[in-house]
C-alpha positions as CSV (number, residue, x, y, z in Angstrom):
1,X,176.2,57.6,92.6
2,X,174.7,54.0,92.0
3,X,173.0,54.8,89.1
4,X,175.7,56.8,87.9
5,X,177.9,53.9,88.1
6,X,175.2,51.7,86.8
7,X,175.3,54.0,83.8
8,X,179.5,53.8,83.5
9,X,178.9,50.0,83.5
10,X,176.1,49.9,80.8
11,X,178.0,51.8,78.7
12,X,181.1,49.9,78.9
13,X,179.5,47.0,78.1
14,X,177.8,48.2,75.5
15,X,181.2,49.5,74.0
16,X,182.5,46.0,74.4
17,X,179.4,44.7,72.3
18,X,179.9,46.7,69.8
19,X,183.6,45.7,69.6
20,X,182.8,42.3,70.0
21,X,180.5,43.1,66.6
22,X,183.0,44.7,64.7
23,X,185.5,42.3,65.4
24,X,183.2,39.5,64.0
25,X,182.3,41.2,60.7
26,X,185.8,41.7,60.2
27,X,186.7,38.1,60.5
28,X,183.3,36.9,58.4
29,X,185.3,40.0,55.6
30,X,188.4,37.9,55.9
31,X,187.2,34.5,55.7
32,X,188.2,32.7,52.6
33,X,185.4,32.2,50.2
34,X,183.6,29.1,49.7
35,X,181.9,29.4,46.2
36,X,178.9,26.3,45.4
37,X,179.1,24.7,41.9
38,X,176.3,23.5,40.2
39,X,177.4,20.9,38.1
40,X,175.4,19.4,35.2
41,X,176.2,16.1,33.4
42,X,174.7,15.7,29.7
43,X,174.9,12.4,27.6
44,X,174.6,14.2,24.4
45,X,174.0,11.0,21.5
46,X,176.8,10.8,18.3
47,X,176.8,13.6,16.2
48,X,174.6,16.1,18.2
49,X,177.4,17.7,19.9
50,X,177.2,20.6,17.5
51,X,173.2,21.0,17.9
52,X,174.5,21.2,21.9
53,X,176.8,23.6,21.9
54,X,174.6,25.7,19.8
55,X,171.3,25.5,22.7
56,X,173.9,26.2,25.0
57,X,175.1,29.4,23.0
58,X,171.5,30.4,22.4
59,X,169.5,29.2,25.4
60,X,171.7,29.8,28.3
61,X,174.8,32.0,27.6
62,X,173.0,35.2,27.5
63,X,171.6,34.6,30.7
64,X,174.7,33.5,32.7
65,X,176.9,36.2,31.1
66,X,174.4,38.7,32.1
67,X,174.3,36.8,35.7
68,X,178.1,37.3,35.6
69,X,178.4,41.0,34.7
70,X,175.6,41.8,37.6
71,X,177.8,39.8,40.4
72,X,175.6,36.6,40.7
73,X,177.9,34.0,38.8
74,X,181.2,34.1,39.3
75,X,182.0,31.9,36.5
76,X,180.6,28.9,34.0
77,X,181.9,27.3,31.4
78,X,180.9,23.3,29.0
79,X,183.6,21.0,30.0
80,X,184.1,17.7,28.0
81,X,186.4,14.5,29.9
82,X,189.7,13.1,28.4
83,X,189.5,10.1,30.7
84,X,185.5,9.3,30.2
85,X,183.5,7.0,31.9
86,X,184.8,7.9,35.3
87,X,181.3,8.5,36.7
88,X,178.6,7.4,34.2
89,X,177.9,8.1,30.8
90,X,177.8,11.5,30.8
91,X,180.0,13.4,27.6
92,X,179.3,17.1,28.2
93,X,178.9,19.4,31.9
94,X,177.7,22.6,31.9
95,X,178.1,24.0,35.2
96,X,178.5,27.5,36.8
97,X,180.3,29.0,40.2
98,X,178.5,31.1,43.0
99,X,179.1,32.6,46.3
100,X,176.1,31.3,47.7
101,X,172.4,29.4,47.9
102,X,170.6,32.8,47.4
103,X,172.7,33.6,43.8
104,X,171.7,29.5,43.2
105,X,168.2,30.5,43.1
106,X,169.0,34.2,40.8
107,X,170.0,32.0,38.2
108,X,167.6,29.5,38.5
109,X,165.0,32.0,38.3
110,X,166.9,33.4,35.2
111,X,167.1,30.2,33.2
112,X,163.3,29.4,34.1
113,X,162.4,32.3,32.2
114,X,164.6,32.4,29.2
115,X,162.8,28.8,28.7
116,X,159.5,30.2,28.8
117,X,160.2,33.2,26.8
118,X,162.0,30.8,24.3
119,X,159.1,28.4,24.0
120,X,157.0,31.3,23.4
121,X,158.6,32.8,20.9
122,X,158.6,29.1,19.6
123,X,154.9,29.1,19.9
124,X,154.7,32.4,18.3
125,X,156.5,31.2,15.0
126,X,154.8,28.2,14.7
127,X,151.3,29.5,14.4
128,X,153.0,31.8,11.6
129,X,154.5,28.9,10.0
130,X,151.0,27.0,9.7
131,X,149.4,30.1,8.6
132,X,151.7,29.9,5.6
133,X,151.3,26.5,5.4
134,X,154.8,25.3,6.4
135,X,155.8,22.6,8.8
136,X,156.8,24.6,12.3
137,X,160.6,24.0,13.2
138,X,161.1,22.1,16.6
139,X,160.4,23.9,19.6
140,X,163.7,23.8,22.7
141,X,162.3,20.6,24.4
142,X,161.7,18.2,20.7
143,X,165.2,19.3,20.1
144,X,166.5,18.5,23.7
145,X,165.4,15.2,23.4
146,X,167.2,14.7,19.7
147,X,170.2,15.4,21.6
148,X,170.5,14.2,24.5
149,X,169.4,10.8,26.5
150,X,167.7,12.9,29.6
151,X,167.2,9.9,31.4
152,X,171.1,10.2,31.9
153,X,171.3,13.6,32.9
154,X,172.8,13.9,36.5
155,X,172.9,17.1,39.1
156,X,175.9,18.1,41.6
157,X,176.3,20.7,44.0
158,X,179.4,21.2,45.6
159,X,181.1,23.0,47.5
160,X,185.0,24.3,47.9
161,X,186.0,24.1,51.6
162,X,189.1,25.6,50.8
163,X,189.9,27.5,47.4
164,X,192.6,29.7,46.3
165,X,193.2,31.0,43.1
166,X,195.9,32.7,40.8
167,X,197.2,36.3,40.2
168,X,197.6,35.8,36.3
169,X,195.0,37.7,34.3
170,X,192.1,35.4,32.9
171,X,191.7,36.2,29.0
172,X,188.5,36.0,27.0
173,X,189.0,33.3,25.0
174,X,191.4,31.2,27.1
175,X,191.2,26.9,27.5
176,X,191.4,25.5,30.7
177,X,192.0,21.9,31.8
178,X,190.9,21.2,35.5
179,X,191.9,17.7,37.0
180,X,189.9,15.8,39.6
181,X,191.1,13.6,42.4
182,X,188.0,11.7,44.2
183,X,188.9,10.7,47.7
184,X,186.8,8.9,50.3
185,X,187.9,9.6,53.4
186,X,186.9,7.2,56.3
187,X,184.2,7.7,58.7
188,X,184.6,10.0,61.2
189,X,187.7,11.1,59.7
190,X,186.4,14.2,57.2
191,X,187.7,16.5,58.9
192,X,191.3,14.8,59.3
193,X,191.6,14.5,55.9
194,X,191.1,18.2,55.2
195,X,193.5,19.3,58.0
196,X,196.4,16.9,56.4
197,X,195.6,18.2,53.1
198,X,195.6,21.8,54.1
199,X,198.9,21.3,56.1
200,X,200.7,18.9,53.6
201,X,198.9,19.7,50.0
202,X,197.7,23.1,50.3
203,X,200.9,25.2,50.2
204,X,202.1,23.8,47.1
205,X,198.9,24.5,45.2
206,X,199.7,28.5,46.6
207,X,203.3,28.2,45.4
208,X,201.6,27.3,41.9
209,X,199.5,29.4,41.9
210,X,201.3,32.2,42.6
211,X,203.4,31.7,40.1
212,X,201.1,31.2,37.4
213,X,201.9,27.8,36.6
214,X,197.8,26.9,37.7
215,X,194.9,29.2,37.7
216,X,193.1,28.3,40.7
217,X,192.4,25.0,43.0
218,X,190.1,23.9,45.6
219,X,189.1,21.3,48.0
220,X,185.7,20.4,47.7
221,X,182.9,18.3,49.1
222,X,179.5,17.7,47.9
223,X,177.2,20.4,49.2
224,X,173.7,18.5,48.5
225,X,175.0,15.1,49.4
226,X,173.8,12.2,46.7
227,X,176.5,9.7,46.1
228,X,178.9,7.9,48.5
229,X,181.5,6.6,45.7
230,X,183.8,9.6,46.9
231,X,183.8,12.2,50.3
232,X,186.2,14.9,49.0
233,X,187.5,16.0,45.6
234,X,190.5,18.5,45.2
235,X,190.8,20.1,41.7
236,X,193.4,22.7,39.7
237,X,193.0,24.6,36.9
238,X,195.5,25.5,34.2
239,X,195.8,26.6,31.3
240,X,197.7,24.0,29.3
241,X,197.9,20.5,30.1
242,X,202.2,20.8,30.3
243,X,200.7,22.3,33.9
244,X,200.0,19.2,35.2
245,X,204.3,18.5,34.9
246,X,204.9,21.1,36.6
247,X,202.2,20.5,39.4
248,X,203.8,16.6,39.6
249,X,207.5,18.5,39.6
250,X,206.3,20.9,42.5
251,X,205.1,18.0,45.1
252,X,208.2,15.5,43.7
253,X,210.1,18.9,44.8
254,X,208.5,19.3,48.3
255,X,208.6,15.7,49.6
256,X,212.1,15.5,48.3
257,X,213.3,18.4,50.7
258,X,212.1,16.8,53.6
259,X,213.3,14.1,56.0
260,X,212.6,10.2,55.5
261,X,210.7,11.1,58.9
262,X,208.9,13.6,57.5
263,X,207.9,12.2,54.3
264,X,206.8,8.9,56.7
265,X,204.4,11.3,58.7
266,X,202.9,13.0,55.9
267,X,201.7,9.3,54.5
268,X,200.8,8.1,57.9
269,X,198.2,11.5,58.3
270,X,196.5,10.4,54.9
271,X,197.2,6.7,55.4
272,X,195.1,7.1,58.3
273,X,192.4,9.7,57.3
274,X,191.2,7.7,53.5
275,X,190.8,4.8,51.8
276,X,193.3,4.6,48.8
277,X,191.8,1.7,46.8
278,X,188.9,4.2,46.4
279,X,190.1,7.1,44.5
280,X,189.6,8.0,40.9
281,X,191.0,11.0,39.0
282,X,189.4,13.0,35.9
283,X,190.6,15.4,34.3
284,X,188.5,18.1,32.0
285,X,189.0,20.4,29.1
286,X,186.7,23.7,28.2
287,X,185.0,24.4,25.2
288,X,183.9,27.3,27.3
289,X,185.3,29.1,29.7
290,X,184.0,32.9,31.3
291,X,185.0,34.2,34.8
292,X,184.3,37.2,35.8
293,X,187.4,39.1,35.9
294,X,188.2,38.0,32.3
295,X,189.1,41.4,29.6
């Protein structure tokens, strides 16, 4: 009888485990993602912008769109700023979206070897060239450093805390502006700031997105920590920069429908939780833009 009930009890714990288990994946399948972006600042000299764009086309498209259509990127793109000189020198990023650390490496791995199968290819050529008595072109890292002052070239890794995204279909083809607001919150107060900007900032970035007016949006902090000029950044996408008015329009909208007390609170909560004086804004505009849902 003991062990019969012994056996009853195992078993119903063991039914409550693998509840317990199922319930957890099911949450980790419903948590909202939180891609990484590898951000990479260029200061590409005057006049070389073309000579860029054409390594980038050569050198590393193939390999990210491949990365894309096998599930590791999600998307890339070459941004250039309309307000420059917000953080350093820098006139080009190149910069690609993952899911997580693991895909990071993939395309790392990826881009090492394109550069060593370009180089020897470049190596290959070159010994024909001299056989034929002709000056060999310039191999990928001569003509990196005609183009761009390296010394200058800065890393970021980030990471969106909270990101949503719209239902419109992404075209080949398509431009996209993304503006930047860089906050610092105050210490100890990180995670204040993200639970006022989820309450207060958040649902307005879904209204727009779900109806098209931006393409996607996030909340983001820096993933490999290197700079302490900002804490947080939040970001949208759009199509057009005439998106912007209607992104102004929708928050004008919002904090006009509420109360005096109301609007009062909402400054108080990021009153509280950052330090105005330190915030800067950016905003970017593709020369290339690939996602992975794109037709």
């Amino acid at each position: 009888m003991s062990k019969r009930v012994g056996q009853q009890n195992w078993m119903r714990m063991l039914a409550v485990a693998v509840l317990a288990l199922a319930c957890a994946a099911g949450a980790a399948a419903q948590q909202a993602p939180q891609p990484i972006t590898h951000f990479v600042d260029y200061t590409i000299k005057p006049g070389k912008e073309a000579e860029f764009m054409d390594l980038v086309n050569r050198v590393a498209a193939p390999v990210r769109d491949k990365l894309m259509k096998d599930g590791v990127v999600l998307a890339w793109g070459v941004d250039v700023p309309l307000v420059r000189g917000v953080y350093g020198s820098s006139t080009h990023t190149v910069w690609y979206a993952v899911m997580d650390w693991a895909s990071i490496e993939k395309v790392q791995t990826a881009m090492a070897a394109q550069f060593q199968q370009v180089m020897a290819d470049e190596a290959k050529a070159a010994d024909e060239a001299r056989k034929k008595n002709r000056v060999p072109e310039k191999g990928l890292a001569e003509r990196i450093g005609d183009i761009a002052d390296t010394s200058q070239t800065r890393d970021w890794y980030t990471r969106d805390v909270v990101f949503g995204s719209g239902s419109a279909p992404m075209t080949a083809g398509m431009q996209i502006f993304t503006r930047y607001n860089f906050v610092q919150a105050k210490p100890g107060k990180g995670a204040d700031y993200r639970a006022a900007w989820e309450k207060y900032v958040k649902p307005v970035f879904d209204s727009l997105a779900k109806d098209g007016s931006i393409a996607a949006y996030g909340l983001a902090v820096e993933e490999v920590k290197t700079t302490n000029t900002f804490t947080h950044f939040s970001w949208y996408a759009m199509t057009s920069l005439a998106a912007s008015d209607k992104v102004r329009a929708a928050f004008a909208a919002d904090r006009g429908k509420r109360s005096q007390e109301e609007r009062d609170a909402i400054a108080a909560a990021f009153t509280a939780t950052y330090d105005p004086t330190a915030s800067r804004g950016l905003v970017m505009r593709s020369l290339i833009f690939r996602e992975a849902s794109m037709k």
